[in-house]
KETORKE-129752 format. One line per field, with one value per residue (C-alpha): residue number from 1; residue in one letter; x, y, z negated. Coordinates in Angstrom, 3 decimals. Example, Ala and Ser with C-alpha at 12.3 -4.5 7.8 and 13.67 -1.06 7.14 Angstrom:
num: [1 / 2] .
residuo: [a / s] .
c1: [12.300 / 13.670] .
c2: [-4.500 / -1.060] .
c3: [-7.800 / -7.140] .
END
This chain:
num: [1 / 2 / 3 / 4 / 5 / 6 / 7 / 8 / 9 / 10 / 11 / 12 / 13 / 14 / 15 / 16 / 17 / 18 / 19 / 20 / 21 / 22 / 23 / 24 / 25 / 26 / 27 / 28 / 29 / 30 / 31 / 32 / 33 / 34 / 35 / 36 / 37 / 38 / 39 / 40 / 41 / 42 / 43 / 44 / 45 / 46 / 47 / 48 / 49 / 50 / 51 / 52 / 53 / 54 / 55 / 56 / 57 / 58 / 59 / 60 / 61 / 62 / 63 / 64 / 65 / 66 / 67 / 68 / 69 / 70 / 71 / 72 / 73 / 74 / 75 / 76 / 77 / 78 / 79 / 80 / 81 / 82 / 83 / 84 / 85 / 86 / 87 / 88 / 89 / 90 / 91 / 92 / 93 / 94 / 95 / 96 / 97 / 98 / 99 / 100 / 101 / 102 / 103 / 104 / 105 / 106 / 107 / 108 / 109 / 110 / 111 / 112 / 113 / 114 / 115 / 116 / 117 / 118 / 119 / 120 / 121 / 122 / 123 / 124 / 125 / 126 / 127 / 128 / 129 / 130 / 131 / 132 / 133 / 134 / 135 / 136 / 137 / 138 / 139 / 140 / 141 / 142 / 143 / 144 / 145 / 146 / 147 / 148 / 149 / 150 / 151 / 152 / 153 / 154 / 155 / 156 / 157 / 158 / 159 / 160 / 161 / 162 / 163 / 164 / 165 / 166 / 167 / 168 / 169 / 170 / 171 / 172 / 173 / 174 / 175 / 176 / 177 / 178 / 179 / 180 / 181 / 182 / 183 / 184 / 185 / 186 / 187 / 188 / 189 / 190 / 191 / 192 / 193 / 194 / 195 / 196 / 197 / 198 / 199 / 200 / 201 / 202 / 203 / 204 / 205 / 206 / 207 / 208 / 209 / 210 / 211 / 212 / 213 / 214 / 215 / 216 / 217 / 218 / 219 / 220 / 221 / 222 / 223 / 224 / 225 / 226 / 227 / 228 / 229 / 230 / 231 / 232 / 233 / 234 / 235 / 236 / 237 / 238 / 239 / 240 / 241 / 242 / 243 / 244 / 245 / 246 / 247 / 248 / 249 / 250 / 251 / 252 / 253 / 254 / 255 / 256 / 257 / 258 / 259 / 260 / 261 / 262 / 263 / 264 / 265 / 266 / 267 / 268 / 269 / 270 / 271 / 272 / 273 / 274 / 275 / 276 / 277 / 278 / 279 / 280 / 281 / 282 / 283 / 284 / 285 / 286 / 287 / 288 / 289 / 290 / 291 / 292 / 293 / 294 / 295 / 296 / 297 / 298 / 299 / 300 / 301 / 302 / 303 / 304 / 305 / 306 / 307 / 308 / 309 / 310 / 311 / 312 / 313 / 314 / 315 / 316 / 317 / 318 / 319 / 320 / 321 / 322 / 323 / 324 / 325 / 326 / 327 / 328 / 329 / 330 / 331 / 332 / 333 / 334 / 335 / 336 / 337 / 338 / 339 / 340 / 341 / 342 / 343 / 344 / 345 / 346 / 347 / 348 / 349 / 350 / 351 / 352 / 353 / 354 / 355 / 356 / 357 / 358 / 359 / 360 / 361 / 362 / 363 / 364 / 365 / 366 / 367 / 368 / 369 / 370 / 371 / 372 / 373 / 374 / 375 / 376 / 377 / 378 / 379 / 380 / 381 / 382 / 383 / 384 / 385 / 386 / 387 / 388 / 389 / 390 / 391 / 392 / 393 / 394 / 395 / 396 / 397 / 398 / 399 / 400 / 401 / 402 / 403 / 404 / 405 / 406 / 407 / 408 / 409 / 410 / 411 / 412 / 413 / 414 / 415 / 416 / 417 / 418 / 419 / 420 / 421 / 422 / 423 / 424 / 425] .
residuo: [x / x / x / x / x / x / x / x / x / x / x / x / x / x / x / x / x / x / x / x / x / x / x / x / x / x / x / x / x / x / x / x / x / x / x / x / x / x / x / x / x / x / x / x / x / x / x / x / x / x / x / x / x / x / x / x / x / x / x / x / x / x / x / x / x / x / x / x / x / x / x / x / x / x / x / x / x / x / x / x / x / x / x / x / x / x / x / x / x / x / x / x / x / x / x / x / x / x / x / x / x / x / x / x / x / x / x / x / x / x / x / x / x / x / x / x / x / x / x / x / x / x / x / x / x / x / x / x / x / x / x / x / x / x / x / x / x / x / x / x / x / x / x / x / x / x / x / x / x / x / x / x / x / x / x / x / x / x / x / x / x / x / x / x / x / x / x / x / x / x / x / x / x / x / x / x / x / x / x / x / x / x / x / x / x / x / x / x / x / x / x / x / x / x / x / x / x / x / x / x / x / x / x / x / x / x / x / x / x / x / x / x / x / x / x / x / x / x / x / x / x / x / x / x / x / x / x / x / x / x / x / x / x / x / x / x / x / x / x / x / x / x / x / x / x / x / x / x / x / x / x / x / x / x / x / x / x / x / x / x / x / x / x / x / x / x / x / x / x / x / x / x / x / x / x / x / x / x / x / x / x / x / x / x / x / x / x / x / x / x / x / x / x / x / x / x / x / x / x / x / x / x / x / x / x / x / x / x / x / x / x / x / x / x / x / x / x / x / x / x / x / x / x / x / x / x / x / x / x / x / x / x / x / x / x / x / x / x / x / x / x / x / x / x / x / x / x / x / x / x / x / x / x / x / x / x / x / x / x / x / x / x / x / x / x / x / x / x / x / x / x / x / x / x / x / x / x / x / x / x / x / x / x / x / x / x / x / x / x / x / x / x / x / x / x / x / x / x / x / x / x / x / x / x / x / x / x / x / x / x / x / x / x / x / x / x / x / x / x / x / x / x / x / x / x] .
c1: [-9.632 / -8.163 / -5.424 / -5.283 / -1.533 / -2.543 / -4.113 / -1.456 / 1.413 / -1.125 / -1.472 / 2.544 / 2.957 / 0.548 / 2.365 / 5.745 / 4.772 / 3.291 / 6.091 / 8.920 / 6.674 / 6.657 / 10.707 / 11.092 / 9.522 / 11.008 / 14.739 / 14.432 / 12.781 / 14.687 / 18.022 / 18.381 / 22.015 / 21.241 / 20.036 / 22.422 / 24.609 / 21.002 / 20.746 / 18.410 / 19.974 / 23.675 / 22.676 / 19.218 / 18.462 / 21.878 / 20.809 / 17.892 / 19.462 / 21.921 / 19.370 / 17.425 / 20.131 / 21.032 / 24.087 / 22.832 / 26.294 / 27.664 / 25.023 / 27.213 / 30.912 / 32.734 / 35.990 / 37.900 / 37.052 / 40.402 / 37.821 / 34.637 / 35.698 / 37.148 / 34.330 / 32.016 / 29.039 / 30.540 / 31.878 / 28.737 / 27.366 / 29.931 / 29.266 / 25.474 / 26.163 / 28.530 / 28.125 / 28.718 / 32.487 / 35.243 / 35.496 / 31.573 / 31.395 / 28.373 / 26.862 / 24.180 / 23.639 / 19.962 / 18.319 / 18.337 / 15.063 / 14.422 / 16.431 / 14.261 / 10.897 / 11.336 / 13.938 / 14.351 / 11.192 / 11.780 / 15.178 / 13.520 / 13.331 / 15.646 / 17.438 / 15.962 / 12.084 / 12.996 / 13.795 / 10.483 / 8.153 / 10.264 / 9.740 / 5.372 / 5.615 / 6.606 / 4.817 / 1.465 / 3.153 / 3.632 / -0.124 / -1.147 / 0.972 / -1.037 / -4.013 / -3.232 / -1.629 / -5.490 / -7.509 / -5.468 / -5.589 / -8.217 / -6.090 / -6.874 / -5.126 / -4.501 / -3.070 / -0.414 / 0.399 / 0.862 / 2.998 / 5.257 / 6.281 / 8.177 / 9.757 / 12.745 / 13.948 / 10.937 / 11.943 / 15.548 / 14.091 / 11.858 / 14.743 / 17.264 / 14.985 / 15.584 / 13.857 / 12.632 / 9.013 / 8.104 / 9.393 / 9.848 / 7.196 / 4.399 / 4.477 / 4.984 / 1.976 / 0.005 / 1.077 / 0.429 / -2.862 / -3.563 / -2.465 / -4.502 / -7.842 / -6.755 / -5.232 / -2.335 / -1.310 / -1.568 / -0.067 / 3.024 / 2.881 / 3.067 / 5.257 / 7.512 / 8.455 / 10.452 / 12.886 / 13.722 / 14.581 / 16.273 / 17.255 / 13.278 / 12.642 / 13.604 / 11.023 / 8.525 / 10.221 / 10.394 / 6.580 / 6.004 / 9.047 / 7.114 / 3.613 / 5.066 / 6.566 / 3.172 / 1.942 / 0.426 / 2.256 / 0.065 / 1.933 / 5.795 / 4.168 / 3.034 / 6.299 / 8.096 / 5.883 / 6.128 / 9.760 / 9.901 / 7.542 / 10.173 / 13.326 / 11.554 / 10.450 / 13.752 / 15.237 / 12.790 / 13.311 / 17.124 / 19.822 / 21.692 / 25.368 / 23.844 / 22.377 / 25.873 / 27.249 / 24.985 / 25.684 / 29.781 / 29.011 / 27.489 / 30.262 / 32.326 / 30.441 / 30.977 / 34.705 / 34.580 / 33.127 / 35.168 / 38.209 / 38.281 / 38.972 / 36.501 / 34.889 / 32.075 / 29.440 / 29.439 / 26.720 / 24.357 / 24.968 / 22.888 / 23.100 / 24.976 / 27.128 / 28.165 / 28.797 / 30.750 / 33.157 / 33.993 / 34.564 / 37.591 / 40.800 / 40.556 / 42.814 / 40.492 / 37.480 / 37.736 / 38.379 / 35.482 / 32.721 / 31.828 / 31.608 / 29.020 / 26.940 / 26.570 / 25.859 / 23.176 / 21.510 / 21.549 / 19.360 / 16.746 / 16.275 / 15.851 / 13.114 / 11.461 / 11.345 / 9.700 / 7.561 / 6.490 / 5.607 / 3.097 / 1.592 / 0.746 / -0.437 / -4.190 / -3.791 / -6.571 / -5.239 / -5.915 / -2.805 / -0.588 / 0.174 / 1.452 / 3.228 / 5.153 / 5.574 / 6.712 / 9.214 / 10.749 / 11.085 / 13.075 / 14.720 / 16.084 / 18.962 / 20.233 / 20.984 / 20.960 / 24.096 / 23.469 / 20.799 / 20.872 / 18.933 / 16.733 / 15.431 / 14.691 / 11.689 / 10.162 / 9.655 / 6.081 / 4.364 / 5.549 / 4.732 / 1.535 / 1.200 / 2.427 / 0.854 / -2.920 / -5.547 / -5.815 / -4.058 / -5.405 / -4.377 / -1.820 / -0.199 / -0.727 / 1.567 / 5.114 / 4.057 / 3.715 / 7.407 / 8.636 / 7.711 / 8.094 / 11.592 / 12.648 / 11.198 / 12.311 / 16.108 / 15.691 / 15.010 / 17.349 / 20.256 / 19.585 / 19.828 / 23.108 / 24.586 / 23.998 / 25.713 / 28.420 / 31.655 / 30.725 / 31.699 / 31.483 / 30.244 / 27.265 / 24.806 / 26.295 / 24.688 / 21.436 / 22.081 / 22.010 / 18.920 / 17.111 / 18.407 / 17.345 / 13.779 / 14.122 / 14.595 / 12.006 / 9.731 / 9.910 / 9.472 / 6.276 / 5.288 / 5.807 / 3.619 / 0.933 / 0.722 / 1.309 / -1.797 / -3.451 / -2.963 / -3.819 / -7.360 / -6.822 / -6.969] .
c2: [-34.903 / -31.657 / -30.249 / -26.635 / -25.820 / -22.066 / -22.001 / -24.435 / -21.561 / -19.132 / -21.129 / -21.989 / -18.080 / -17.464 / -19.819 / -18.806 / -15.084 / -14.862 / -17.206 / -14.618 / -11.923 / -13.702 / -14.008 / -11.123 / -9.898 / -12.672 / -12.133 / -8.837 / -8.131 / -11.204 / -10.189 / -6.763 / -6.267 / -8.859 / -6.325 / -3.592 / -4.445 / -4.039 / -1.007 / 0.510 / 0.678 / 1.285 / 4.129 / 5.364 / 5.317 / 7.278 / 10.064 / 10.489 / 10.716 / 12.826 / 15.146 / 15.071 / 15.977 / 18.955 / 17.533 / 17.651 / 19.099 / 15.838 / 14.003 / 13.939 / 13.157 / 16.741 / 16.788 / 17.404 / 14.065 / 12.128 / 8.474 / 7.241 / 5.023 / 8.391 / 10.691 / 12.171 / 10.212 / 7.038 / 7.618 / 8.331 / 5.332 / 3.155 / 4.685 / 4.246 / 0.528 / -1.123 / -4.126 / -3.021 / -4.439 / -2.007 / -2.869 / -1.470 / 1.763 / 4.562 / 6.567 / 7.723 / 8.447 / 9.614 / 12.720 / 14.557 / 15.386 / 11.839 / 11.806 / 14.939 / 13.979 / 9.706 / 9.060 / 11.600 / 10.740 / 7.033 / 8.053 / 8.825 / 4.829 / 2.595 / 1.448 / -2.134 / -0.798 / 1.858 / -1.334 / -2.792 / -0.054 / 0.567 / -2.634 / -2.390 / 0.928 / -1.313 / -3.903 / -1.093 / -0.244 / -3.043 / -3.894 / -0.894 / -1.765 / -5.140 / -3.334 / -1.035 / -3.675 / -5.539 / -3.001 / -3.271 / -6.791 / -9.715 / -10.882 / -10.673 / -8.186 / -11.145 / -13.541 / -10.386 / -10.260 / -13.607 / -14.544 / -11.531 / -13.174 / -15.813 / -13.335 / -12.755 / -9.241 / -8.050 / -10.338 / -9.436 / -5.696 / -6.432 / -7.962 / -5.330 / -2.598 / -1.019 / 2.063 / -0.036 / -0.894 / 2.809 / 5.251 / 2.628 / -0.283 / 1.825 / 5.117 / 3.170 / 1.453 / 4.205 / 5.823 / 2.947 / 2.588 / 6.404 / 6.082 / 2.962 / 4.835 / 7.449 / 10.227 / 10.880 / 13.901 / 12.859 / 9.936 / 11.846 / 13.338 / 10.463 / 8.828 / 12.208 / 10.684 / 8.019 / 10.967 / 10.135 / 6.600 / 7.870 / 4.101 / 3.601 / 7.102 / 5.889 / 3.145 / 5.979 / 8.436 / 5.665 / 5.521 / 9.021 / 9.473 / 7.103 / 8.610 / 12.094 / 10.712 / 9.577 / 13.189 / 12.335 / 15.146 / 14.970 / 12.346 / 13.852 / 16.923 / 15.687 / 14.505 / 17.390 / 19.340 / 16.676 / 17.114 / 20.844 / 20.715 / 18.208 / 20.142 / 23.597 / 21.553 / 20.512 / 23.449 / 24.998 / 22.301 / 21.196 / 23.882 / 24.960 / 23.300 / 20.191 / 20.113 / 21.058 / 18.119 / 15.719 / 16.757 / 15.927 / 12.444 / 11.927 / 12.567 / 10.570 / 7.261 / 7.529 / 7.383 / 5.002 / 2.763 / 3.716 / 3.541 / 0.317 / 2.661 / 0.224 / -2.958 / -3.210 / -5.744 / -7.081 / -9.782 / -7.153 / -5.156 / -5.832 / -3.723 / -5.090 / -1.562 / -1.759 / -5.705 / -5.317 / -2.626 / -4.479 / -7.607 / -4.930 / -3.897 / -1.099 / 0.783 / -0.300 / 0.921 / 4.681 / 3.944 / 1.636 / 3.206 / 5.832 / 2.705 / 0.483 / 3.494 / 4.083 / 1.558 / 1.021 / 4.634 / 3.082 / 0.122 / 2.326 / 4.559 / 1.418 / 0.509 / 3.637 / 3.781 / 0.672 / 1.567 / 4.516 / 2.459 / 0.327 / 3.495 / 4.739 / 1.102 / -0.529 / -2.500 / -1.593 / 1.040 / -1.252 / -3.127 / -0.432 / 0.972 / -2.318 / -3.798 / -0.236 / -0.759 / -4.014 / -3.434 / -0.349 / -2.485 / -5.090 / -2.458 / -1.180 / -3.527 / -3.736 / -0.063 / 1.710 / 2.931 / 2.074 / -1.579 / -3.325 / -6.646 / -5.230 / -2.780 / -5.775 / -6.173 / -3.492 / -6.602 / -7.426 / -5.217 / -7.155 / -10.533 / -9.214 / -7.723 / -10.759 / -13.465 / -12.067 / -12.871 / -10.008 / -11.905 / -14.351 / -17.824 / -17.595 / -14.442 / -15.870 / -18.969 / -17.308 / -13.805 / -16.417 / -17.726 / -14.626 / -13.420 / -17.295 / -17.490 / -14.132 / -14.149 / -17.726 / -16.490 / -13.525 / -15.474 / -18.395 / -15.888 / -14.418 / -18.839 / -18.471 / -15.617 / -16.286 / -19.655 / -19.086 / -16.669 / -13.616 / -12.931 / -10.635 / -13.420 / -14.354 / -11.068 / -11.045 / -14.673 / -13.347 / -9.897 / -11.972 / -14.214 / -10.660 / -9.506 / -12.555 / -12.462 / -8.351 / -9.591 / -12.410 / -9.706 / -6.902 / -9.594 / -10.865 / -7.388 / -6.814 / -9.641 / -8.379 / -5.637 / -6.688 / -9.086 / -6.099 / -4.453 / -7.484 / -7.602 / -10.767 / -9.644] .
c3: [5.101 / 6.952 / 5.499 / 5.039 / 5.288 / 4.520 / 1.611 / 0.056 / 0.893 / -0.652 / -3.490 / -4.008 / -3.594 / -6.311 / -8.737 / -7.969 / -8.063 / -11.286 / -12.572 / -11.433 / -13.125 / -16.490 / -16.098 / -15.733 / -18.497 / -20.889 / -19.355 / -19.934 / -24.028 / -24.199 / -23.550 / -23.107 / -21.472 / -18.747 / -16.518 / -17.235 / -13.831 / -11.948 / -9.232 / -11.418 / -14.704 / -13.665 / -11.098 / -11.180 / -15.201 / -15.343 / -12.803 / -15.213 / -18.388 / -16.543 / -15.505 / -18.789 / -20.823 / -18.906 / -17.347 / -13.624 / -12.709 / -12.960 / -11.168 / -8.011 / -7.450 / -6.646 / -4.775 / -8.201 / -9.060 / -9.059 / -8.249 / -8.436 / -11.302 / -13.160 / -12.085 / -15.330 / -13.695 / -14.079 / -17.444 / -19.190 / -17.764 / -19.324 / -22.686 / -22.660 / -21.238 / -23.392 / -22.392 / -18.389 / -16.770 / -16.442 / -12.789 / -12.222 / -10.711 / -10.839 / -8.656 / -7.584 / -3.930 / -3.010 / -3.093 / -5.991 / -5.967 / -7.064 / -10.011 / -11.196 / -10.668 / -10.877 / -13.440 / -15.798 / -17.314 / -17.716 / -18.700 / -22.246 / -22.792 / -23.593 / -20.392 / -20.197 / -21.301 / -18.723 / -15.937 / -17.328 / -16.482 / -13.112 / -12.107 / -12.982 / -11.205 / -8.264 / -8.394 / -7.953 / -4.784 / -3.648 / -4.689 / -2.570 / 0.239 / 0.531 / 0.373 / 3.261 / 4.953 / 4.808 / 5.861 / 8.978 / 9.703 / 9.112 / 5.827 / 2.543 / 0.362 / -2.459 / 0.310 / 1.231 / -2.222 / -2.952 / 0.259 / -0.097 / -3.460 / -1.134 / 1.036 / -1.218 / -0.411 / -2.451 / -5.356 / -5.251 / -4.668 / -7.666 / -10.005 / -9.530 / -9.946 / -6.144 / -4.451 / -1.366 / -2.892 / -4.577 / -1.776 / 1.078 / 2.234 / 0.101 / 2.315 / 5.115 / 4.865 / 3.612 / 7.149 / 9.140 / 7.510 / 8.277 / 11.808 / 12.453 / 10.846 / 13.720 / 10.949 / 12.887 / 11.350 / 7.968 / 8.647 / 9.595 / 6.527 / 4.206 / 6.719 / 5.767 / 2.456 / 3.460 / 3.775 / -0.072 / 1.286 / 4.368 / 5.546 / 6.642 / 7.988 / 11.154 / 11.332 / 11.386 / 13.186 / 16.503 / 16.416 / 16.081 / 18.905 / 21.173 / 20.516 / 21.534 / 24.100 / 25.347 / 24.905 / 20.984 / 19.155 / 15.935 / 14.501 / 14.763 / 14.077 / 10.511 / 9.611 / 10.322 / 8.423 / 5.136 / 5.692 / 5.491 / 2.095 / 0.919 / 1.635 / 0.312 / -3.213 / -2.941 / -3.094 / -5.418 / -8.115 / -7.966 / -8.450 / -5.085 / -6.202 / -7.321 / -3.275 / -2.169 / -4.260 / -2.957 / 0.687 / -0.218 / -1.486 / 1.393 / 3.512 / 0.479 / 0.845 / 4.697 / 4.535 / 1.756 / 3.942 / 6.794 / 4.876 / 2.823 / -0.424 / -2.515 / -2.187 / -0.073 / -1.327 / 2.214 / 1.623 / 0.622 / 4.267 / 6.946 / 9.533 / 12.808 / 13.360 / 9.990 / 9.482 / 12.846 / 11.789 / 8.610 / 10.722 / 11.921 / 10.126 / 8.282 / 10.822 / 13.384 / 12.404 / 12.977 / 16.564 / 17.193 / 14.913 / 18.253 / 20.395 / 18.186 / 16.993 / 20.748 / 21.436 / 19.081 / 20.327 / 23.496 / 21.633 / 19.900 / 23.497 / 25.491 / 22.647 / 22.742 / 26.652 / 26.414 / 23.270 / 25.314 / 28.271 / 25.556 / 24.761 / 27.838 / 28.986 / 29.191 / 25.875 / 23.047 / 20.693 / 17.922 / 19.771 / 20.361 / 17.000 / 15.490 / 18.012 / 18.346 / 14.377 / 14.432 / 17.117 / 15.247 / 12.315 / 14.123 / 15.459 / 12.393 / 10.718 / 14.713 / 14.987 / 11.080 / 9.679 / 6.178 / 4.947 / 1.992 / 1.829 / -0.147 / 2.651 / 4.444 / 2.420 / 5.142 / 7.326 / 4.958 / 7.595 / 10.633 / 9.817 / 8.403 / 12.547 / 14.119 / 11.859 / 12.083 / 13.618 / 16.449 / 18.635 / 21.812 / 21.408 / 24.374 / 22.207 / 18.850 / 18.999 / 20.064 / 18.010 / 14.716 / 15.447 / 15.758 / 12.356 / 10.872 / 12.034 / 10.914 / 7.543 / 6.566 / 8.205 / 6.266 / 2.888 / 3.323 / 3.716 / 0.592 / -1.351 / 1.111 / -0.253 / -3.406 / -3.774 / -1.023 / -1.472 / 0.388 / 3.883 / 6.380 / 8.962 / 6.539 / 7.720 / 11.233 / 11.609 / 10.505 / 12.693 / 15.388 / 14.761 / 14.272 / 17.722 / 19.311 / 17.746 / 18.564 / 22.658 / 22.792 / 20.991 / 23.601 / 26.288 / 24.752 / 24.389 / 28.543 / 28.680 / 27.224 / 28.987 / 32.084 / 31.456 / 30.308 / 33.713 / 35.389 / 33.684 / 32.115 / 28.570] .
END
């Protein structure tokens, strides 16, 4: 009797998925403080009561703020969270735009009901994201679904109530789905979005770089024009010195991470510039930060040159689009200034590329490691972390596995398309 390793992983997803579901709806009507330390509650939830209670001046740290820990912000969170430590600081740091239209209306629940229908609202997107993801490959949308449950960035995205799901893998996918359908203008503008979660705008700003590059303007061109709408609703909705504040904690949480001033939840970092200046002294950091981000341009130009070659090759165009995709992805903790672990959750799309069924069999069997080995390195760092004292080492270990898996990718990718041009595929 065959085996069918598949459908067993399908089926372990399923039970383990809807398992964590039911937790976290018990933990949380169970125990209502238990999540008050979570992303969402200490930050987000705040920045919506803030705003709903007409107090958006405060939404932002100001330069008359003697700390963080002393800033208005941060204060009010404390006194709606009782039960939060005195060493937890809040703030929020995204566009304010999304504490308007997002939060302030879940604001008007309690904070842990508030969590609850957060973490539905993301469990939808991620529902749509499978879907999109499906109607681009040969797998079924339920499978996605129920084998992103072990990919635990999404559960620890999930848990903590993070962004990544809502405004990052969902437009993502929408856009890849868009561009795929050949709707590469409106795929821009969805793709335009990620601009409230500005870590992943990069993803789709490489394809859209490499499909201009290739003379395909449509795409880039959509984005842009998302991105104007954005900034102009922007502008419309939030008040002009809450904007100005946000632009100054910008500029605040740089040279708090450049200057040691706070702890940095090092563990949750992981993005190689940034894990390597922290494996500095402070004092060195400043010097070498022009040197790494450098060199990590240099990384995403030598990936787009090479994107741009993929473009302009013989392979199908049902090829090019997501093996550019899946290469910016990889590309992304390598060269971004600022990744959480839970952003890493925007690596559902690649293994979805790289484990389906579009591939030949001489492309299928290295393409599968690739996305096995980073997902399960991607998971098990997160049982590491979470049972070992953190250190600065722990993401540069898995940095490195991702480069790795980042080079054997673009070399597979060359051999494609040389193939290609040889008329063997």
């Amino acid at each position: 009797m065959k085996i069918d390793l598949y459908r067993i992983v399908v089926f372990l997803g399923t039970v383990w998925g809807l398992t964590f579901v039911l937790l976290m709806i018990d933990t949380n009507l169970s125990d209502p403080t238990k999540f008050e330390r979570s992303d969402y509650v200490m930050h987000f939830y705040i920045a919506g009561y803030v705003v709903g209670t007409g107090q958006a001046s405060i939404l932002y740290p100001t330069p008359n703020d003697p700390s963080l820990a002393e800033s208005p912000f941060n204060q009010i969170a404390h006194s709606l969270l009782p039960h939060l430590s005195n060493d937890a600081i809040s703030v929020f740091g995204y566009s304010p735009l999304l504490a308007w239209v997002l939060f302030q209306p879940l604001s008007k629940f309690r904070p842990h009901i508030s969590l609850l229908v957060w973490q539905v609202i993301s469990i939808v997107a991620l529902v749509f994201s499978a879907v999109f993801l499906s109607r681009t490959s040969k797998v079924k949308s339920s499978d996605i679904l129920f084998l992103s449950s072990l990919f635990l960035p999404i559960i620890a995205t999930l848990w903590n109530g993070q962004l990544s799901l809502v405004v990052g893998l969902f437009p993502l996918s929408a856009g890849y789905f868009l561009l795929r359908k050949n709707h590469p203008a409106v795929a821009g503008f969805v793709w335009s979005f990620l601009i409230l979660k500005p870590q992943f705008l990069p993803v789709a700003a490489f394809v859209a770089f490499a499909l201009a590059l290739s003379r395909r303007f449509e795409c880039i061109g959509g984005i842009a024009l998302g991105i104007i709408g954005i900034t102009a609703a922007n502008m419309t909705v939030v008040p002009v010195a809450v904007s100005m504040n946000w632009l100054y904690s910008v500029k605040l949480i740089e040279f708090i991470f450049s200057s040691g001033s706070y702890e940095i939840p090092t563990h949750l970092m992981t993005c190689l510039p940034v894990n390597l200046l922290l494996a500095l002294p402070i004092e060195s950091r400043a010097t070498f930060k022009w040197f790494t981000y450098s060199a990590a341009a240099l990384l995403w130009l030598a990936a787009l040159w090479k994107c741009k070659k993929t473009a302009e090759s013989n392979l199908d165009e049902s090829l090019k689009i997501p093996l550019i995709l899946t290469v910016g992805i990889f590309l992304l903790p390598l060269t971004s200034p600022r990744l959480l672990y839970y952003d890493l959750c925007l690596f559902l799309p690649a293994g979805v590329i790289l484990l389906g069924k579009d591939w030949l069999p001489s492309q299928s069997v290295s393409l599968k490691r690739i996305a096995l080995i980073g997902w399960m390195s991607i998971s098990v760092y997160m049982l590491v972390f979470m049972n070992v004292a953190a250190r600065v080492e722990l993401p540069l270990v898995l940095e490195f596995i991702l480069l790795i898996l980042f080079a054997d990718l673009l070399r597979r990718i060359d051999r494609i398309c040389v193939a290609t041009q040889e008329g063997r595929l």
